[in-house]
N, C-alpha and C positions, 0 to 999 in steps of 0.2 A: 176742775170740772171737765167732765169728757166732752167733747166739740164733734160736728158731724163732719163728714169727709162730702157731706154731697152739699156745705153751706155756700154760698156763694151771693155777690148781687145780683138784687130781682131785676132794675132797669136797665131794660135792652140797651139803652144808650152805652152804659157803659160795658155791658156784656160782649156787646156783638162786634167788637175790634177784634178782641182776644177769640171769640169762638171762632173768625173769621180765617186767624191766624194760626190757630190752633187747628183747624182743616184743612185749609193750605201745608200745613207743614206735614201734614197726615199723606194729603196726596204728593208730597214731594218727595215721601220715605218711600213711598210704594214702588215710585221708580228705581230705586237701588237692586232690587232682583233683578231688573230688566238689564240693566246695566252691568251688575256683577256677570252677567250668563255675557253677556260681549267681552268683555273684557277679555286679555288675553296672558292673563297674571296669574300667578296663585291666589287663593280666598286671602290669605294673610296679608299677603299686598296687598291687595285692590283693598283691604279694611287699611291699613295704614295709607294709601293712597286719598281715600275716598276722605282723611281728616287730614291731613301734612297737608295735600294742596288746595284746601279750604283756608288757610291760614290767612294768606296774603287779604283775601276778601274778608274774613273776619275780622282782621288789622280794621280794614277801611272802616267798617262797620263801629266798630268799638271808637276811632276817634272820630265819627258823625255825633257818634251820641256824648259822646264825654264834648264836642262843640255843643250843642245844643241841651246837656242837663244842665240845670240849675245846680244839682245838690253835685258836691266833691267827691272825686276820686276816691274809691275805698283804700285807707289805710294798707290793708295787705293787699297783694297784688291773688295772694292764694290762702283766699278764709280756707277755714276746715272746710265747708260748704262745697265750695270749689272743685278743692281737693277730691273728698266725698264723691261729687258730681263726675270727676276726672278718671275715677281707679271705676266708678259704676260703668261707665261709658265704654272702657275699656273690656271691662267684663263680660261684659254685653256681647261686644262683638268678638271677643275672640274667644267667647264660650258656641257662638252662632255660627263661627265656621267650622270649630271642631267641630259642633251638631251634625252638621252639613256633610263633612268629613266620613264621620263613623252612623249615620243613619239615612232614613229616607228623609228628602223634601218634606213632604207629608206630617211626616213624624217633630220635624224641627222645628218648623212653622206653629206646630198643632201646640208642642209644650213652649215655645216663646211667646203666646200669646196668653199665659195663662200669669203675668206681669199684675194684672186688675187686683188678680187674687194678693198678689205679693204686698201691694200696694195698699188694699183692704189691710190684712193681717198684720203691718208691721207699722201701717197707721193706727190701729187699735191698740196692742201693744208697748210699743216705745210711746206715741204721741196720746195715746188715749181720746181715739176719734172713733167714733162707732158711726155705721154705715145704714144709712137709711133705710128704710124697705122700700121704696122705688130705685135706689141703686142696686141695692141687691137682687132685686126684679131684675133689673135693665141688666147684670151682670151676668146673668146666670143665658137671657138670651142672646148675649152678644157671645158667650161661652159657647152654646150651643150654636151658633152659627159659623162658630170658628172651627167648629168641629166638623158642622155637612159640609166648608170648604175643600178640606181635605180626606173625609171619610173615604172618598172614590180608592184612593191608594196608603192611607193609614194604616199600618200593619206592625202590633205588637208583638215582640220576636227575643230570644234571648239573643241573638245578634247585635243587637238594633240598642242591647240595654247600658253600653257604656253612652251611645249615642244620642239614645234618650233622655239620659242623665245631665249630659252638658247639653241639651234644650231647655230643660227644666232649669238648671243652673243663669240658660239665658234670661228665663221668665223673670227669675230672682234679681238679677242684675239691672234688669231692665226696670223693675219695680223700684228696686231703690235709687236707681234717677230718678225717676217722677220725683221723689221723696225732696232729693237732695237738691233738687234744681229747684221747686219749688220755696226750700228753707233760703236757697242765696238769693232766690228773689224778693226777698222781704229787704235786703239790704242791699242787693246790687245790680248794674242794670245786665237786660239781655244779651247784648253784646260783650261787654264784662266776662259775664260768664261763661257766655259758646265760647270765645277766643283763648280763653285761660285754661280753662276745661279739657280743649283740646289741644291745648301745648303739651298735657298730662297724656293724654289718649295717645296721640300721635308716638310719643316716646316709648311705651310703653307696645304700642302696636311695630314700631320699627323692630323691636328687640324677636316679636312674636315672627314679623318678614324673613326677615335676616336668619332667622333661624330654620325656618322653612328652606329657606333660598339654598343653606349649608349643611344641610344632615338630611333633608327630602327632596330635593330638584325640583322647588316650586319653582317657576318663573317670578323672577322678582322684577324684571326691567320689559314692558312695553316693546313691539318688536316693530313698530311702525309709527307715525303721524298719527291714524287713526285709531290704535289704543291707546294712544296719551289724550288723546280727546274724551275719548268714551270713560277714561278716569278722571276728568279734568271735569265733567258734565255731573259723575260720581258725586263730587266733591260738592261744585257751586250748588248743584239741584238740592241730591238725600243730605248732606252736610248742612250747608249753609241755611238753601231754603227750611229743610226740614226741621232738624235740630235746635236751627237759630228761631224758628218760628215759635217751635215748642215752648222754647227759654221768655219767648215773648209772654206767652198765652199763661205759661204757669204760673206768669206775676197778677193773675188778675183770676184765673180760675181754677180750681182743687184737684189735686194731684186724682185722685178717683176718679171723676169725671173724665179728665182729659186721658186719663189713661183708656177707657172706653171708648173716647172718639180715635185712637189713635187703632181698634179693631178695624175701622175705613182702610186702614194701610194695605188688608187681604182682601179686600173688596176690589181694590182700586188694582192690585197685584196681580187678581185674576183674570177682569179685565183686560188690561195690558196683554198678560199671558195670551191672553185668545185675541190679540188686535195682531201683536207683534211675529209669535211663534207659532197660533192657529190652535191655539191647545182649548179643546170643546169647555163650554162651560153645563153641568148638567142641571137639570131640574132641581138636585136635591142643594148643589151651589148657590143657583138663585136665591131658594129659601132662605139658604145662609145667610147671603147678603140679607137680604129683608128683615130675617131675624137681626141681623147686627145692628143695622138703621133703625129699627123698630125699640131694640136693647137702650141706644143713647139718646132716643129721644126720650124714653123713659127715665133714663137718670138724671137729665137735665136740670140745669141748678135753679131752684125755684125760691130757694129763700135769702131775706136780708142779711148782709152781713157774711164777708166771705169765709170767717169762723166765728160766727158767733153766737153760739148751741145748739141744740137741738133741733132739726129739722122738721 
């Protein structure tokens, strides 16, 4: 029987930890652009940076909770799920800096954010979850708002079209984490996960540095105290808080959803942009915003039972 992607618990009580969580870790991703433009690395660093020295914290994190669960240790240290969650992670990000690489800001931002869709489509699909029509509503304005974010300098170009490609590629990526984090949290906890996840990420992203570092004179080593900070802040803030928060939220609310509230990330990014760097935000931005708030409150989970039918 097909199950909706937008089912979830109705009672606040138990909702509103995880949404809590779930937008904290929203506004803790938004900070990573801020932080990438400081930094004094190559993109491919600062991506293996930003999860290699998350780890120690995620250690800590992982044995609070294995103190304090009741239930045991998962048998494998790397379900498939894990795994899954580990190569998606990776994909993600080092599909995001090629983006970044070979197009406009604009352009990488605009196709990574279209993740919601990825996560609709392959929830349908493989899982045979069909999506509400207030998600579908709320998708289509948070789409649209991610769009007047960047419209000011969005410019499609046959230049631009390997670039665009691995944005798009990010969106994909990005969607089947929701997916995949979502599946190990029916059996494992969040700490579990972030910390495992990213032993997967980290190795994977070293190979992608290292390589940069030896065929393109990326900067791979920090040239001061105060770039090891600014990737050290990388890590604990977009890493830990982010990521780990997410891993929290997805145990309690549907990967569609939560991939909606994580549209906050451009909101909170443009902000910043214009707090930090002074970069205007225009009229047609604002709306964005508005559209995108306006998007997730609409999809918000309104019914019993975090899958259990039809909405």
């Amino acid at each position: 029987m097909s199950v909706s992607v937008n089912s979830a618990p109705s009672a606040a009580g138990s909702n509103w930890p995880a949404l809590l969580a779930l937008v904290t870790g929203a506004l803790a991703m938004a900070v990573s652009p801020i932080l990438v433009r400081l930094s004094d690395v190559g993109p491919f660093a600062s991506a293996f940076y930003r999860v290699f020295l998350a780890l120690p914290f995620l250690f800590a994190w992982m044995r609070i909770e294995q103190k304090h669960s009741k239930a045991p240790a998962p048998a494998r240290r790397f379900s498939p799920a894990v795994i899954a969650t580990g190569l998606a992670f990776a994909g993600d990000l080092f599909f995001w800096h090629l983006a970044i690489l070979n197009t406009t800001i604009a352009n990488s931002t605009f196709f990574a954010t279209t993740a919601p869709l990825w996560v609709g489509l392959l929830g349908w699909i493989v899982l045979g979850r069909r999506v509400t029509a207030a998600t579908a509503i709320g998708l289509v304005f948070c789409l649209a708002g991610g769009a007047a974010l960047v419209w000011h300098s969005f410019e499609l170009s046959p230049d631009h079209l390997l670039g665009d490609l691995f944005g798009a590629l990010t969106g994909l990526f990005f969607g089947i984490y929701f997916l995949t984090v979502e599946k190990a949290r029916e059996t494992e906890g969040a700490a579990w996960i972030t910390f495992h996840m990213s032993l997967i990420t980290a190795a994977l992203l070293a190979l992608a540095a290292a390589g940069a570092w030896l065929f393109y004179g990326q900067p791979m080593f920090p040239s001061n105290a105060t770039g090891w900070l600014v990737l050290v802040c990388l890590a604990v803030i977009s890493h830990v808080g982010g990521q780990g928060l997410l891993s929290y939220a997805l145990g309690t609310l549907p990967s569609m959803f939560s991939s909606l509230v994580i549209f906050m990330e451009a909101v909170v990014a443009s902000a910043l942009a214009w707090l930090v760097f002074g970069e205007a935000i225009t009229p047609l931005q604002g709306l964005g915003g508005l559209a995108i708030l306006w998007g997730i409150w609409l999809a918000r989970p309104q019914t019993r039972g975090r899958k259990s039918g039809k909405a």
